[in-house]
C-alpha positions as CSV (number, residue, x, y, z in Angstrom):
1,X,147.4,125.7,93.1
2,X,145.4,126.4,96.1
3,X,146.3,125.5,99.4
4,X,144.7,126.3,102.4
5,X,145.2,127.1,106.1
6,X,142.7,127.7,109.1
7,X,143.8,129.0,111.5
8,X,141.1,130.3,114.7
9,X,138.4,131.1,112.2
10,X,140.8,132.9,109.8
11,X,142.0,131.4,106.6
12,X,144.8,131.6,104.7
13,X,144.1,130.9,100.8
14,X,146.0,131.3,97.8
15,X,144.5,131.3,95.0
16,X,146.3,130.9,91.3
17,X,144.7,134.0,88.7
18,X,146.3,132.6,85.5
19,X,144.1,131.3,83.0
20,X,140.5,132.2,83.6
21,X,139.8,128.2,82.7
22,X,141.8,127.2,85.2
23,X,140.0,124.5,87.6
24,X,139.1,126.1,90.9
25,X,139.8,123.3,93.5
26,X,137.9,123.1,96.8
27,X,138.5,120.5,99.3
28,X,135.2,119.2,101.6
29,X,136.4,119.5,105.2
30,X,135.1,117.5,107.6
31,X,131.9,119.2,109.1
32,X,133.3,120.4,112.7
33,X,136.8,121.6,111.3
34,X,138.9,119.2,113.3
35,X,141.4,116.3,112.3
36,X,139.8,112.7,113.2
37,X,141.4,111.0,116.1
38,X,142.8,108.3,113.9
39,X,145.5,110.4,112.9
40,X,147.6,110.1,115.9
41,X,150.4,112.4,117.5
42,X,150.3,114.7,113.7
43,X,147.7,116.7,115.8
44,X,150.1,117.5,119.0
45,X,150.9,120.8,119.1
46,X,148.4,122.0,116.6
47,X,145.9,124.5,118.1
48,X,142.1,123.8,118.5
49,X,139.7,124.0,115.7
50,X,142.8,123.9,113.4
51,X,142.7,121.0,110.5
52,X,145.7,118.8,109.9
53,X,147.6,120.2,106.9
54,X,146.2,116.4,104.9
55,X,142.5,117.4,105.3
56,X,140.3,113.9,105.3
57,X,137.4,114.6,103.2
58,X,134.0,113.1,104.2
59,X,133.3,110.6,101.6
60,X,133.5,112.9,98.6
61,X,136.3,113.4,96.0
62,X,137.8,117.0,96.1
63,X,135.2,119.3,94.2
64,X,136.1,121.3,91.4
65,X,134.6,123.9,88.8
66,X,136.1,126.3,86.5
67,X,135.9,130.5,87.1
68,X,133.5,130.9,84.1
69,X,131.1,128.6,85.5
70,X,131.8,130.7,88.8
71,X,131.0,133.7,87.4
72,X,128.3,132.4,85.8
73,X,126.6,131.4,88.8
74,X,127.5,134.8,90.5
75,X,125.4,136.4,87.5
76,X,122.2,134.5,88.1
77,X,122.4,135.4,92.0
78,X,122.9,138.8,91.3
79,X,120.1,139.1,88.3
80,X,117.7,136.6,89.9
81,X,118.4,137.0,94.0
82,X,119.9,140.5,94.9
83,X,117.5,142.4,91.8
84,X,114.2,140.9,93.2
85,X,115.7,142.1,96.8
86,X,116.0,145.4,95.4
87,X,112.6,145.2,94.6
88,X,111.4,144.3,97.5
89,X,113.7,147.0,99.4
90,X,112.6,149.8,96.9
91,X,109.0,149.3,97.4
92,X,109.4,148.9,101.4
93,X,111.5,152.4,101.2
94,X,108.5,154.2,98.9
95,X,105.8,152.9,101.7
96,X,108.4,154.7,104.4
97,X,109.1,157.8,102.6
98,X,106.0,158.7,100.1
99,X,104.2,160.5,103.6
100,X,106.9,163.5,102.7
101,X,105.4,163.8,99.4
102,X,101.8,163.6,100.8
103,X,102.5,166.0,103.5
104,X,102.8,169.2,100.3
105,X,100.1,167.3,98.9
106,X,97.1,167.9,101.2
107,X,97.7,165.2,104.4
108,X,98.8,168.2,107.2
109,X,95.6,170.4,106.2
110,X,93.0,168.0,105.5
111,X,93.8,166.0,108.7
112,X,94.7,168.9,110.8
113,X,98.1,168.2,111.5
114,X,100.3,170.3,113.4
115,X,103.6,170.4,112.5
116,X,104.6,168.7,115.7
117,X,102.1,166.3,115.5
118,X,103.7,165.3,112.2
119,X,107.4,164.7,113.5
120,X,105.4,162.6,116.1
121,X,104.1,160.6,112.8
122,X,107.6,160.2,111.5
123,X,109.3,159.2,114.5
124,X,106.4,156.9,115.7
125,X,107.4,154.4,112.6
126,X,110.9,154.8,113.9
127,X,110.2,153.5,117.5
128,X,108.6,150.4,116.6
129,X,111.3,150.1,114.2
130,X,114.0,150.1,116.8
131,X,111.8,148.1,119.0
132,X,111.5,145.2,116.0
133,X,115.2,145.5,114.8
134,X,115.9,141.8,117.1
135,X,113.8,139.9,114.1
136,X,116.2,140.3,112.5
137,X,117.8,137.1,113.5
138,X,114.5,135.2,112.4
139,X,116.1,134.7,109.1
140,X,118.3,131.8,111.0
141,X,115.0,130.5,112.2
142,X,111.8,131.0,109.8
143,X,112.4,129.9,106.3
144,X,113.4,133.0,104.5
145,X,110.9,132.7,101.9
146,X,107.9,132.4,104.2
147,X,109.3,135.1,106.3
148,X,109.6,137.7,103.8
149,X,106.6,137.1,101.9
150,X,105.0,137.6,105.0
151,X,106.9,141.0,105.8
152,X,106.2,142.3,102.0
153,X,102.5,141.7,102.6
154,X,101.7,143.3,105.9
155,X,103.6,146.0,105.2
156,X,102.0,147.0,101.7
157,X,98.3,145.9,103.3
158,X,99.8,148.6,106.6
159,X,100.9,151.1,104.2
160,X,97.5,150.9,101.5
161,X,95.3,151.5,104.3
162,X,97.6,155.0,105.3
163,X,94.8,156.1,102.6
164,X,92.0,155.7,105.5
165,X,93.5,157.7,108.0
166,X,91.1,160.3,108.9
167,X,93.0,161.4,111.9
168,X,96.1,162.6,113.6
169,X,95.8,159.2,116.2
170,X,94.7,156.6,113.2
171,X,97.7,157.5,110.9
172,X,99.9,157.8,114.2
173,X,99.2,153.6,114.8
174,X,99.3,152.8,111.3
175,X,103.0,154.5,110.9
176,X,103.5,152.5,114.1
177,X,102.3,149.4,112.7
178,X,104.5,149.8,109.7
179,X,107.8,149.9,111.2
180,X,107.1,146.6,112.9
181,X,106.7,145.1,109.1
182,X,109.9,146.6,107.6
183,X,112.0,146.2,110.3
184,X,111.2,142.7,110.3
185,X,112.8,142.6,106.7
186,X,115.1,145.5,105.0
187,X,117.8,145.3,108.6
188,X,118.4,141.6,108.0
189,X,118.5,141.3,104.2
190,X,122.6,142.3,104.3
191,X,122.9,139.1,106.7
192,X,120.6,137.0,104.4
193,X,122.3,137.9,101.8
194,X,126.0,136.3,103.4
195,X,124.6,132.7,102.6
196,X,124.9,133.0,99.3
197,X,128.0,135.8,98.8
198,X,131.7,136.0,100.0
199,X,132.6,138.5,102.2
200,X,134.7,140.6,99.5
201,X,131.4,140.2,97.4
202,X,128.9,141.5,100.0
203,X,129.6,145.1,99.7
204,X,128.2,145.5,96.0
205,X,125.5,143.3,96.5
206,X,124.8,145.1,99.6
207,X,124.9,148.4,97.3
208,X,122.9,147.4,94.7
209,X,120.2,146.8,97.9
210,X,120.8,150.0,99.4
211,X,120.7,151.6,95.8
212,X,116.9,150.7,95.5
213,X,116.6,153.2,98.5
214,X,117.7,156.3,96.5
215,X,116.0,154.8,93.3
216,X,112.5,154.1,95.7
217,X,112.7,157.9,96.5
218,X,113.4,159.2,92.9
219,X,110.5,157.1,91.9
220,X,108.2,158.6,95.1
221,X,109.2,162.0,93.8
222,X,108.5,161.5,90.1
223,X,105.3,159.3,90.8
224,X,104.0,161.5,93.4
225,X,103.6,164.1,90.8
226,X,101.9,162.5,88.4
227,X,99.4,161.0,91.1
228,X,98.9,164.2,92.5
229,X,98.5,166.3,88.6
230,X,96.0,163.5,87.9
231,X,94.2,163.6,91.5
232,X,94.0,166.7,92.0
233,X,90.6,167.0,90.5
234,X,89.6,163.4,91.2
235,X,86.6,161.9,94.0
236,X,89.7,161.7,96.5
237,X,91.9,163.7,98.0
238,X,95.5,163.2,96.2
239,X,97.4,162.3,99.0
240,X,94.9,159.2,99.6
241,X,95.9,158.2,96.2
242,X,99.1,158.2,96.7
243,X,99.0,155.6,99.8
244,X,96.9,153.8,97.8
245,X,98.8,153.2,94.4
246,X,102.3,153.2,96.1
247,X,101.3,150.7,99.0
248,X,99.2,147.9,97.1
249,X,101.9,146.7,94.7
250,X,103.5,145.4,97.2
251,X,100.7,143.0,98.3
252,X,100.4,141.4,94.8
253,X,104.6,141.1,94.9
254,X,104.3,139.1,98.6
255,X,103.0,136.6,96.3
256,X,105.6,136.2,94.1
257,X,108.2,136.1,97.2
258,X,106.6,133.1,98.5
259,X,107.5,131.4,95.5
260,X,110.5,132.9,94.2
261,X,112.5,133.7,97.2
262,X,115.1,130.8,98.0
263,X,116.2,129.6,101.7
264,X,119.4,128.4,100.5
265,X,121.7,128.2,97.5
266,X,120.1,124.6,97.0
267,X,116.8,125.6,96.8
268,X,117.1,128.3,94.3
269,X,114.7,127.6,91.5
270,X,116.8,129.5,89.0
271,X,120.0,127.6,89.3
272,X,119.9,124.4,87.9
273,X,121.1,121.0,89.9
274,X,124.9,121.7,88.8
275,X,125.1,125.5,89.9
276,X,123.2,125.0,93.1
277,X,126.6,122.5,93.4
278,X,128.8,124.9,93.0
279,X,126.7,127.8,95.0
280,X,127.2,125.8,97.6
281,X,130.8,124.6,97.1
282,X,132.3,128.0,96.4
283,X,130.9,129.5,100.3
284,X,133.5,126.6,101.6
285,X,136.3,128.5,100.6
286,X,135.4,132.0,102.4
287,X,137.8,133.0,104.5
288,X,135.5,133.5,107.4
289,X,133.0,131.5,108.0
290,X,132.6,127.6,108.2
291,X,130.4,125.6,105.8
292,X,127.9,124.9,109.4
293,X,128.0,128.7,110.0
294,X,126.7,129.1,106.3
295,X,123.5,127.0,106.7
296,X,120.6,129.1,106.9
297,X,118.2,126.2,107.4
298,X,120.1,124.7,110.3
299,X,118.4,124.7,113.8
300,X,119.0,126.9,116.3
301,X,121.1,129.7,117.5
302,X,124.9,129.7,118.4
303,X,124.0,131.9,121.4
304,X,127.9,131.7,122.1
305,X,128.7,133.9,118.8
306,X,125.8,136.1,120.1
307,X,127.2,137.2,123.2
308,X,131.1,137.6,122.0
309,X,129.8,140.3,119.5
310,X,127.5,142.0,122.2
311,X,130.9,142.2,124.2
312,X,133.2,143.6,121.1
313,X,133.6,147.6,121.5
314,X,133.9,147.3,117.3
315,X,130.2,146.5,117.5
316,X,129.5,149.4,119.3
317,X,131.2,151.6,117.2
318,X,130.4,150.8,113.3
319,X,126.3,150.9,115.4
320,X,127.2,154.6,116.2
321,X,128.4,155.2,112.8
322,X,125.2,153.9,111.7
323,X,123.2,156.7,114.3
324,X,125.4,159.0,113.1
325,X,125.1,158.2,109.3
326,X,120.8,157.7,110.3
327,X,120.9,160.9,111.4
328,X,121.0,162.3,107.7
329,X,119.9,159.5,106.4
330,X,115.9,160.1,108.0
331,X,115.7,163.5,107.9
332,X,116.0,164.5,103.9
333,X,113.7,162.4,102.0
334,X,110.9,162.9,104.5
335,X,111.5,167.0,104.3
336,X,113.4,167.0,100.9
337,X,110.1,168.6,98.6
338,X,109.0,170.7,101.8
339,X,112.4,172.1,101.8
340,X,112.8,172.5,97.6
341,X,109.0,173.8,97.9
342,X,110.1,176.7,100.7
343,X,112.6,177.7,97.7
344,X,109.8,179.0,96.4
345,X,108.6,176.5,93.8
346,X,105.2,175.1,93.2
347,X,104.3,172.0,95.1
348,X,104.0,169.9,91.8
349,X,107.8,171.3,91.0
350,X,109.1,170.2,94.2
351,X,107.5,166.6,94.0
352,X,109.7,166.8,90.0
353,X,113.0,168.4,91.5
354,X,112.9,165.9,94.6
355,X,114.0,163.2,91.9
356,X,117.4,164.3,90.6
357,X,119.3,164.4,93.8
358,X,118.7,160.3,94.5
359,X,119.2,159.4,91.0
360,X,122.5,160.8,91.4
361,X,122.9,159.1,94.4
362,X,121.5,156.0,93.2
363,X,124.7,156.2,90.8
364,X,126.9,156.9,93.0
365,X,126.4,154.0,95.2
366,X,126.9,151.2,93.1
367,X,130.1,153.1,91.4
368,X,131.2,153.2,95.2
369,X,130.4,149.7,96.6
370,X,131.8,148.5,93.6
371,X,134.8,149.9,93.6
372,X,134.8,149.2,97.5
373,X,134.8,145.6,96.6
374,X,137.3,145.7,93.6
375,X,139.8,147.1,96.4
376,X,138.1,145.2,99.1
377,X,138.6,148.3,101.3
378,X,135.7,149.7,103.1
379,X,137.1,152.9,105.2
380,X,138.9,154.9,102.3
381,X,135.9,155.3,100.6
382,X,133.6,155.5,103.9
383,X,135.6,158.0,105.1
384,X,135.3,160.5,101.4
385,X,131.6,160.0,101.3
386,X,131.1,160.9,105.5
387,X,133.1,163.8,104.0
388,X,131.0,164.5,100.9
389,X,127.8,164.2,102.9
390,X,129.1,166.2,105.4
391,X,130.1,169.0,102.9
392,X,126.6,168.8,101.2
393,X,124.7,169.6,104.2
394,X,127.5,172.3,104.8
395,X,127.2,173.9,101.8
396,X,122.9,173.8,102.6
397,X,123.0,175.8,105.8
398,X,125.7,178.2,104.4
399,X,123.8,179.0,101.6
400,X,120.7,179.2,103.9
401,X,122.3,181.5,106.2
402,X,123.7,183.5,103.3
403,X,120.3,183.9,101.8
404,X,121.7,182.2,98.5
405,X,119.8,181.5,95.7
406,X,117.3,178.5,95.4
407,X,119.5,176.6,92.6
408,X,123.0,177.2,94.5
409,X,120.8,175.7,97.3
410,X,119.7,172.6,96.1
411,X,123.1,171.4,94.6
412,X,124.0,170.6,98.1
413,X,121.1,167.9,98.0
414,X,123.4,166.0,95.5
415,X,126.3,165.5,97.6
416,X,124.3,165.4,100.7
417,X,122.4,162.0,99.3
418,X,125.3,160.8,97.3
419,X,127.5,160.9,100.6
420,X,124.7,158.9,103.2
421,X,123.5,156.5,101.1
422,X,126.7,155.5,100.3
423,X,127.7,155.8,103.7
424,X,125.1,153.6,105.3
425,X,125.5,150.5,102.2
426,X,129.6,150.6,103.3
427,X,129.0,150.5,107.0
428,X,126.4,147.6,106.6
429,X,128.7,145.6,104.7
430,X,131.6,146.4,106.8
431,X,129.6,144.9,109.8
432,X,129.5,141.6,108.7
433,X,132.7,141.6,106.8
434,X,134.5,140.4,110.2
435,X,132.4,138.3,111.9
436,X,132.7,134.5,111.5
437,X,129.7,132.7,112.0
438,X,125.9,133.7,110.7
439,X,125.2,134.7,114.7
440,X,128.0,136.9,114.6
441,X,127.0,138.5,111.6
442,X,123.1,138.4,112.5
443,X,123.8,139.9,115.6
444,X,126.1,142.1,114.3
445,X,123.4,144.2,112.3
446,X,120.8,143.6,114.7
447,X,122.7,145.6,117.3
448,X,124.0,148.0,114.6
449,X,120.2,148.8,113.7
450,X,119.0,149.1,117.2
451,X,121.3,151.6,118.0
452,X,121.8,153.1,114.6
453,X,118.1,153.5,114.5
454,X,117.9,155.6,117.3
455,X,119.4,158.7,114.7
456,X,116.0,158.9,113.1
457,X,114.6,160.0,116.6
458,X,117.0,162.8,116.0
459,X,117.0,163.4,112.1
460,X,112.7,163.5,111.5
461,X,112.6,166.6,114.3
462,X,115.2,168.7,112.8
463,X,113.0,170.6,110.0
464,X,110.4,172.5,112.3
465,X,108.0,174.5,110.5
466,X,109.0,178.0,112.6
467,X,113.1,177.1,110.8
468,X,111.6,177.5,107.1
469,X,112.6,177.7,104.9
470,X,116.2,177.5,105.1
471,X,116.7,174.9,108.2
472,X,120.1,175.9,108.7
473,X,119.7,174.6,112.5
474,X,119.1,171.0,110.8
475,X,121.5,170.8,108.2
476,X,124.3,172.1,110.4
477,X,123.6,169.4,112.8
478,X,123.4,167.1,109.6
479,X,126.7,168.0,108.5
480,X,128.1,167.2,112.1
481,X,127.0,164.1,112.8
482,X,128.2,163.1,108.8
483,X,131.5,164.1,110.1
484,X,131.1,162.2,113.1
485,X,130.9,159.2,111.0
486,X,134.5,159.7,109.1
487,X,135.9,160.1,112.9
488,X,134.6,156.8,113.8
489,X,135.6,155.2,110.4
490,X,139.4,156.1,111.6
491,X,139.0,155.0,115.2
492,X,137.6,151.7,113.6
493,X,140.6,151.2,111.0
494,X,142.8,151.8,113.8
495,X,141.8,149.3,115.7
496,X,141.6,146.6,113.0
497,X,144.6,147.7,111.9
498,X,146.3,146.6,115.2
499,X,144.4,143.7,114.9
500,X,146.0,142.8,111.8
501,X,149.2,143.4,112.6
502,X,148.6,140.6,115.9
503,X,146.5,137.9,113.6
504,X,149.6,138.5,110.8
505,X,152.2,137.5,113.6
506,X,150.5,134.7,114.7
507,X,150.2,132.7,111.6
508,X,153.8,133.0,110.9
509,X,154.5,132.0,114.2
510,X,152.5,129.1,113.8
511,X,153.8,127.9,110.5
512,X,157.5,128.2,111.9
513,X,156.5,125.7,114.5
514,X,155.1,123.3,111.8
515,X,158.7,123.5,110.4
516,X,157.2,124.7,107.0
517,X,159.9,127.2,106.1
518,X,158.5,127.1,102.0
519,X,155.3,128.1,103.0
520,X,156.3,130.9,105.2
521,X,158.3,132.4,102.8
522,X,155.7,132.0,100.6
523,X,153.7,133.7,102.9
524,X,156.2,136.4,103.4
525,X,155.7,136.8,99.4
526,X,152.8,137.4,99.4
527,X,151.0,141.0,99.0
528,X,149.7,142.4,101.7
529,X,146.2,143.3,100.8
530,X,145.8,139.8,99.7
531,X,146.9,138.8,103.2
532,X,144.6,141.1,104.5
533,X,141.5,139.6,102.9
534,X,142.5,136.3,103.2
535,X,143.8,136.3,106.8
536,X,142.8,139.7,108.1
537,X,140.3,142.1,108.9
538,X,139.2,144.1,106.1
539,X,139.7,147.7,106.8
């Protein structure tokens, strides 16, 4: 049984969980959400926007498909759509971060590089990132698989030619250059990815993106060693190789984006004509958005959506969780084998022992997000990992300041990465988990971005070459802002929280004015965390 009640952009659904074969019903709502005129004085007293409890469909018969052939759409999205993302994401991620592992591998001495000059590298990418992060919103205009075959190429074409720099100015544009390319793609891949998924589905899918971060650094570590043991005596210098091999690929994959990439859940080449359907059918039922909100290839902008989440305070404070989260986030992978390699081991070492730490992250973050998403709770588990990152970085400048040893040392890293890049995939997800239309969510993590982004500004300058080789000064500040962000999380649950508790009264109130006792009480019934994903925020 499924019945179904909108009420302001929120919906109440229940949903029957019997028998897994059980049919999935989905009525087709009129396109604009409103009850024709022909239906007389049923509509008086029903507020705006609100369908008639006999919803007229438009010319179709109700629409139904079982939950196996639900999930088994699901699969393809996540094994063809969300992987090749991840792809695209980790290679974007080993062009941003692979200049940390060319730094110990010749790039400061052979192009003269001071150490300030080389925080001016980092955080030139990071201005032009900031800058860029409004294209985000390109993915409602450009066809997606266009745009981000177009992003993918200039970005591994920016990041190849790194291997030309021959000095501090030419790498200084070409880091420049290559923030413009990835912040015209990784930012707005969360919000491309709400076409196709559920708002109690995003925060895996969003991990398993994020995860290609952690993964994309392992790989930079364990790569960059073998480039730079094979280089070393070759006709260039290692770190040119690097740029070289680790940027290219990218190009050749821009290709297979053009092709592969779909716009919509109806043009995906690897769903056939019946699980395009019901791609398409199942994103009627969210309990957010509106089938005309869900259209990535529809014209235009809702600019109205735009400007009510530029004036929510909840925008402003998940974006300062983001800065806050950022601030961690930039600083280690860029610094992570200078640091390991000020512990005393051998450059080659500290390219093999920068691995570990993000494959345990890696781990970690699709354990969390899914889990998140099995709960569909976002701040208990943002709130353990601000905490575990926070602790990690702790646990780094004590030991620093202590004069540990170099293996008490680097267990921090573990917690440190497990705790931020969980952190950031939650906070991402969590940003677009309550906003209605695609503006709301597009805007959403375009604002979150440009401010968020402003923490790498602050995280690539905390690791100064006079601090080594300890940099308690940085990771003290690290674990700070990481606590910063479990302060936020708490503001931000309290405030949806009350929310809740408003949105919850309402819909009673509305449904005892209908004169529909059966349904309230059945409302009443129902458990509360369902309520909250069905009606509510999700906190």
């Amino acid at each position: 049984m499924h019945s179904n009640r909108s009420t302001e952009g929120y919906t109440t659904a229940e949903h029957s969980h019997g028998d897994q074969s059980e049919d999935i019903e989905l009525e087709a709502f009129l396109e604009d959400g409103h009850s024709s005129d022909d239906e007389g004085d049923d509509n008086i007293g029903r507020p705006r926007g609100r369908p008639a409890r006999q919803n007229r469909l438009d010319g179709r018969a109700a629409q139904t498909y079982t939950a196996s052939e639900e999930r088994a759409v699901l699969r393809k999205l996540d094994r063809h759509l969300v992987f090749f993302l991840a792809i695209l994401y980790m290679l974007s991620f080993l062009d941003r971060s692979n200049i940390g592992n060319a730094k110990i591998a010749g790039l400061t001495d052979d192009l003269r590089i001071s150490s300030d000059e080389y925080d001016w590298v980092l955080t030139a990418f990071y201005i032009t990132y900031i800058l860029f992060e409004w294209m985000t919103l390109l993915y409602r205009v450009v066809p997606p698989h266009i745009y981000i075959s177009i992003c993918v190429a200039a970005w591994g074409l920016i990041a190849s030619l790194q291997c030309l720099a021959t000095t501090f100015t030419s790498l200084l544009v070409l880091r420049a250059l290559l923030g413009i390319s990835e912040a015209a793609f990784g930012p707005g891949v969360p919000f491309y990815l709400s076409f196709f998924y559920r708002r109690e589905e995003l925060a895996f899918r969003t991990g398993l993106f994020i995860s290609a971060a952690p993964l994309a650094t392992s790989f930079a570590s364990s790569l960059a060693w073998l480039i730079v043991k094979v280089g070393i005596h070759g006709p260039i210098s290692p770190w040119r190789l690097l740029f070289l091999v680790e940027g290219f690929p990218s190009v050749i994959v821009a290709v297979s984006a053009w092709s592969y990439i779909p716009d919509s859940p109806r043009t995906a080449r690897f769903l056939d004509p019946a699980e395009k359907k019901i791609a398409e059918l199942r994103l009627h039922d969210s309990s957010v958005t509106s089938d005309k909100s869900r259209s990535i290839a529809g014209p235009g902008l809702q600019w109205k959506e735009i400007g009510r989440t530029l004036l929510d305070p909840k925008s402003y404070i998940t974006a300062m969780m983001f800065f806050s989260c950022n601030v961690a986030f930039s600083s280690l992978p860029p610094f992570l084998p200078t640091i390991i390699k000020d512990m005393h081991y051998s450059p080659l070492m500290s390219q093999a022992l920068s691995a570990p730490p993000y494959l345990f992250a890696f781990v970690v973050v699709i354990f969390t997000t899914w889990a998140s998403d099995r709960r569909k709770a976002r701040s208990p588990y943002l709130i353990f990992h601000s905490i575990l990152g926070s602790l990690g970085y702790a646990w780094l400048a004590l030991s620093g300041h202590l004069r540990w040893t170099s293996i008490i040392r680097y267990a921090g890293t573990f917690a440190a990465a497990a705790g931020f890049f969980s952190a950031v995939a939650l906070i991402i997800t969590w940003t677009m988990d309550n906003r209605h239309a695609a503006e709301g969510k597009g805007t959403g993590v375009a604002l979150m971005n440009i401010i968020g982004q402003l923490g790498p500004l602050v995280g690539t300058r905390l690791y100064p070459d006079n601090d080594a080789p300890y940099y308690v000064k940085g990771m003290s500040i690290c674990a700070a802002f990481m606590l910063a962000v479990g302060v936020l999380t708490v503001l931000l649950r309290y405030i949806l929280r009350r929310e809740n508790m408003h949105l919850e009264g309402e819909s009673i109130y509305e449904i005892l004015r209908e004169g529909n006792e059966a349904e309230t009480s059945q409302y009443e019934r129902t458990k509360p965390e369902t309520r909250q994903n069905k009606v509510l925020n999700i906190l």
